[in-house]
C-alpha positions in Angstrom: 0.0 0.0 0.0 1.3 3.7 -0.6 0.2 5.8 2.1 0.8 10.0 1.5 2.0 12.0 3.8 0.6 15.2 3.1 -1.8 16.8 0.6 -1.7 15.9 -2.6 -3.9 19.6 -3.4 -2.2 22.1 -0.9 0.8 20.0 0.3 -0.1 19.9 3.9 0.4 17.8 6.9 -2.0 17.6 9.3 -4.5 15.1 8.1 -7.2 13.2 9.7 -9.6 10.3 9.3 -12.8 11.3 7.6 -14.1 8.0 6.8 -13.6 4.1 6.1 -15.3 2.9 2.8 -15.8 -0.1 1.8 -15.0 -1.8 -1.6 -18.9 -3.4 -3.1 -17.8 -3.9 -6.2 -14.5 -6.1 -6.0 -12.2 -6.7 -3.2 -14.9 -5.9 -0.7 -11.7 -4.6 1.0 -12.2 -1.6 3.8 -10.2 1.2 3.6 -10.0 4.5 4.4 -10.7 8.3 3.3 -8.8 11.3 4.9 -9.2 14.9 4.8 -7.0 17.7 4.6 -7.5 20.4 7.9 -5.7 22.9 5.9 -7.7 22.6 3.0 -10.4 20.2 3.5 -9.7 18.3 0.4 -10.5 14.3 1.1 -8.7 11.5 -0.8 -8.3 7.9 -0.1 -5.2 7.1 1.9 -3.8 4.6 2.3 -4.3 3.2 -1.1 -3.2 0.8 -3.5 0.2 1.9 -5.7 0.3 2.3 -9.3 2.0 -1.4 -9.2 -0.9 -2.9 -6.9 -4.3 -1.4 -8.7 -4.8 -3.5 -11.2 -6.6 -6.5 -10.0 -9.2 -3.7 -8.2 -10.5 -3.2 -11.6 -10.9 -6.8 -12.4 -14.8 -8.1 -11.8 -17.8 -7.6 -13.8 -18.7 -5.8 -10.7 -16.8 -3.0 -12.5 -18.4 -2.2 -15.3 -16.4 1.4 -16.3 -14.3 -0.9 -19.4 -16.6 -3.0 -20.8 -19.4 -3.3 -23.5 -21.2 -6.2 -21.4 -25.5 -5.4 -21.4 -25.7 -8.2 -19.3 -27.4 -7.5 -15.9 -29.5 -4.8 -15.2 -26.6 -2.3 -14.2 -25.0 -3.3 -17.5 -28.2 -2.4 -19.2 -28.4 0.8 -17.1 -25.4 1.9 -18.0 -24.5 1.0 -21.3 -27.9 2.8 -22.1 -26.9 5.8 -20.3 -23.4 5.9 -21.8 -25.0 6.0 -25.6 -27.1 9.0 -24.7 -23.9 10.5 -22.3 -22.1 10.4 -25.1 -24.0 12.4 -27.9 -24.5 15.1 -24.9 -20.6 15.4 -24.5 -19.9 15.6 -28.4 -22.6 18.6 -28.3 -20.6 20.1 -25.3 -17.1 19.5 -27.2 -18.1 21.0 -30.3 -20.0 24.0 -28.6 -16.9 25.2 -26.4 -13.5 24.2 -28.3 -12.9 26.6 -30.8 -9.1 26.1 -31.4 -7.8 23.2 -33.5 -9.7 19.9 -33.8 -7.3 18.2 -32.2 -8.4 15.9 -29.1 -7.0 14.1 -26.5 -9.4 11.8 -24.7 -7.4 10.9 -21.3 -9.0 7.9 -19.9 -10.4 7.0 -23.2 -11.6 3.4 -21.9 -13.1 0.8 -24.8 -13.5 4.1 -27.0 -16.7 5.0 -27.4 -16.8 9.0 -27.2 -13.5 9.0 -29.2 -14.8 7.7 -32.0 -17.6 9.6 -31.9 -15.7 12.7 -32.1 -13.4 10.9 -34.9 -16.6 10.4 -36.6 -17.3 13.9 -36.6 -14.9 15.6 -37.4 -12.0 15.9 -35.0 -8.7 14.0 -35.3 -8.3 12.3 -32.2 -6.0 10.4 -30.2 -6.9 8.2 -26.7 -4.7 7.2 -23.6 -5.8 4.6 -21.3 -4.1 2.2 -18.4 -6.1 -0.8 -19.0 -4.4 -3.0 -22.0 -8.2 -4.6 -21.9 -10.1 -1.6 -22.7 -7.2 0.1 -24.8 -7.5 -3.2 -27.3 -11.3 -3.0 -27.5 -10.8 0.7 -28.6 -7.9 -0.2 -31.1 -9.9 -3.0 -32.3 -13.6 -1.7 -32.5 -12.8 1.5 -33.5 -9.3 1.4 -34.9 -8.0 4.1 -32.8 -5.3 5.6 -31.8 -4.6 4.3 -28.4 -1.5 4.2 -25.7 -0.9 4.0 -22.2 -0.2 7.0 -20.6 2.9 6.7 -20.1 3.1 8.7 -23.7 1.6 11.5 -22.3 5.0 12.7 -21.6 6.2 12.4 -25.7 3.3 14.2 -27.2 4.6 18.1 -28.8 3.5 21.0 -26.6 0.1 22.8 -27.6 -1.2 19.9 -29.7 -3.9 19.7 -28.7 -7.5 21.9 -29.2 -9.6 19.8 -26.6 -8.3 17.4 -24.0 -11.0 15.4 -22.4 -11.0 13.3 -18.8 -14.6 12.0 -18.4 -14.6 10.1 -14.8 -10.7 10.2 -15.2 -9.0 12.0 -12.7 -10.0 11.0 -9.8 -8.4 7.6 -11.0 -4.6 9.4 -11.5 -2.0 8.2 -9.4 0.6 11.2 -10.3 -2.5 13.6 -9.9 -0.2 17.0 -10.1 2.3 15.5 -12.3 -0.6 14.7 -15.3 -2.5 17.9 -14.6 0.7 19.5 -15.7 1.6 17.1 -18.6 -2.1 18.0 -20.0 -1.9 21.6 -19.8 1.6 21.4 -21.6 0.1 19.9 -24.0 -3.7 22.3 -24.4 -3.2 24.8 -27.3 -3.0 28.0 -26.2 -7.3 28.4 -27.3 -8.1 25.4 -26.2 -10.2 23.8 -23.8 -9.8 21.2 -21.2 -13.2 19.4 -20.4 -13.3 17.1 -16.7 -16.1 15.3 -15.4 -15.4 14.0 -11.6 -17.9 12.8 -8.8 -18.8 15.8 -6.3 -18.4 14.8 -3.2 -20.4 17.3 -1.8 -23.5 16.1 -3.7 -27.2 16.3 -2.4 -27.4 12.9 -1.6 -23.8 12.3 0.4 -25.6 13.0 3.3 -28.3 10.0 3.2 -25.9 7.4 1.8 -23.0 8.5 4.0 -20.0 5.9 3.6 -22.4 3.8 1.4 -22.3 7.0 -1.2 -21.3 5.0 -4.3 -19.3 7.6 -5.9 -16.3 7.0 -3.5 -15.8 4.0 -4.9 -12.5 2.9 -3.2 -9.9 2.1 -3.9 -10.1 3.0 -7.6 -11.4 6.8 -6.7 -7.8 8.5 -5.2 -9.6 11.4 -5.0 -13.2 13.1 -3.7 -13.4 16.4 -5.6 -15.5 19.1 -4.4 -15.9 22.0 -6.7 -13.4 24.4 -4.4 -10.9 21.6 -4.3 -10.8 21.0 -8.2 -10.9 24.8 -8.9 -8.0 25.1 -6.4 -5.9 22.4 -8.2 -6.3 23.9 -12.2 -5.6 27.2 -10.5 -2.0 26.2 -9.6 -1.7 25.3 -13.0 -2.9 28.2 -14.9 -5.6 26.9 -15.7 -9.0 29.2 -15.5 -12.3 27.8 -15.3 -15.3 29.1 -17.2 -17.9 27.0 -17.0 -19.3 24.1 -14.4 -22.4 22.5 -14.8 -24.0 19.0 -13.4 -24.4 15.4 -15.3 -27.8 14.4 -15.6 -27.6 10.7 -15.9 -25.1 10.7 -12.8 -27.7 11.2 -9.8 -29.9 8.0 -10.6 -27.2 6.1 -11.4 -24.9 6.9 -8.6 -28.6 6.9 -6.3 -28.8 2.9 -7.7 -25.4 1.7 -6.6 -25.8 3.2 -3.3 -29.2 1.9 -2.4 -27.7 -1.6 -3.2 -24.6 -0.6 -1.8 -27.0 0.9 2.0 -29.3 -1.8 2.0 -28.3 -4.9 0.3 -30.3 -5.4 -3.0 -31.8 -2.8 -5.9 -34.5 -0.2 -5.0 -35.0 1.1 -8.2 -38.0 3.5 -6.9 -36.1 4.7 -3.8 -32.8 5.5 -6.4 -35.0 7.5 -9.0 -37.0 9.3 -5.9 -33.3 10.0 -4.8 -32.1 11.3 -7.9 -34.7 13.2 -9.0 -34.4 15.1 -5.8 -30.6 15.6 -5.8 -31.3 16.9 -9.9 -34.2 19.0 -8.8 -32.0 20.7 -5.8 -29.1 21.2 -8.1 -30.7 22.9 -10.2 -30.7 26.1 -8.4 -27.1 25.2 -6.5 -25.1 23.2 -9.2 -22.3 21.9 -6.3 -25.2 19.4 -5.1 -25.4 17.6 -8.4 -23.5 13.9 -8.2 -21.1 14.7 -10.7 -19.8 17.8 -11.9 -18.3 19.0 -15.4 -15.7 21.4 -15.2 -15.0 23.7 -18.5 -11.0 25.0 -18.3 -9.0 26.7 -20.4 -5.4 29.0 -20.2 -5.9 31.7 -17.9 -5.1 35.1 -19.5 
């Protein structure tokens, strides 16, 4: 296990328990979420290494890299993804207006980036997982590498860098936020969507929330906390709004995840309250998505 010994946001020491979370999906491991008292940022330490997360990812429990429609959250969310997806090509071709260039971070089995291929935009995809990085290559002939090529791409290539449910996954977390913005075009924009974990519904789910999804989930943004981060890096933000899929679907998991079997009712009455109150406070939505570009 790698344990840190300070923030990774602000750098300081004095940390302290918030939480302990346990694993549903795979290990059914326990393991702990801290928060920063300078700061407040909370993150999951002690956790896995780079070395040691792999096999946390491994169970059709975890559903984030595959194509499988079989079970109902398969269904759920392979349904959700095909209609999360044509909303995010809207939002991408709405906001970039630099050169149609995109990096999908986190690209997974594909699926967005070869919807933007499709439309227009040259694209190129990094992603950990040799699973998902093969489905991409061979469903969509794409062009897709581990991220350890982030490092080799040319400064300012790109016009659009993506994470969608990415960065909360990142080991190096200040060392790839850098790497990325080296590598934005000076008009472009960088697009991240990352669980809130000051949504509506934290509250009533508690350690059961499913969003903190341990230990794959490093880190537990709150809207301050990922401001605070792309600020360090020059990096301005001009837009946040919520994900609209991301209430009902997070609401499901955690009812299983509280009480031990799937309340579909209870999740969609839980959503459709956490949707309805973030509509006039968007920091209560499950899920935020974060517009950044250079700041002037």
């Amino acid at each position: 296990m790698q344990e840190l010994l300070s923030c990774p946001i602000c750098s300081g020491t004095r940390l302290q328990r918030a939480l302990h979370v346990k694993d549903h999906s795979v290990s059914h491991e326990t393991f702990q979420v801290q928060r920063c008292l300078e700061c407040s940022f909370l993150f999951t330490n002690p956790r896995p290494g780079p070395s040691e997360i792999a096999p946390y990812y491994q169970s059709e429990e975890y559903i984030s890299h595959t194509n499988s429609k079989k079970g109902l959250l398969n269904t759920v969310y392979q349904w959700a993804r095909k209609r999360a997806i044509r909303s995010k090509l809207g939002l991408l071709n709405t906001v970039a207006k630099g050169p149609k260039t995109l990096l999908d971070y986190g690209c997974g089995t594909g699926e967005f980036l070869a919807a933007a291929v499709q439309s227009g935009w040259v694209g190129a995809g990094l992603e950990p997982d040799p699973g998902a990085r093969e489905q991409a290559r061979h469903n969509h002939r794409l062009n897709v590498e581990d991220p350890s090529g982030l490092k080799a791409l040319p400064d300012g290539q790109f016009g659009a860098i993506t994470l969608w449910h990415v960065l909360e996954h990142v080991h190096e977390l200040q060392e790839t936020v850098s790497q990325l913005k080296r590598c934005l075009a000076s008009n472009g924009v960088m697009i991240i969507a990352v669980p809130n974990a000051q949504a509506d519904e934290v509250q009533h789910y508690g350690e059961h929330w499913a969003a903190y999804d341990v230990p794959r989930h490093l880190y537990h943004f709150t809207q301050d906390s990922m401001i605070r981060l792309m600020q360090q890096h020059g990096l301005a933000c001009v837009s946040v709004e919520g994900m609209f899929f991301d209430p009902f679907y997070i609401s499901l998991l955690s009812e299983r995840y509280l009480h031990g079997g799937f309340r579909p009712l209870q999740a969609v009455y839980r959503g459709t309250q956490t949707t309805w109150r973030a509509r006039k406070q968007t920091n209560l939505n499950s899920s935020l998505l974060y517009i950044f570009k250079h700041r002037e």
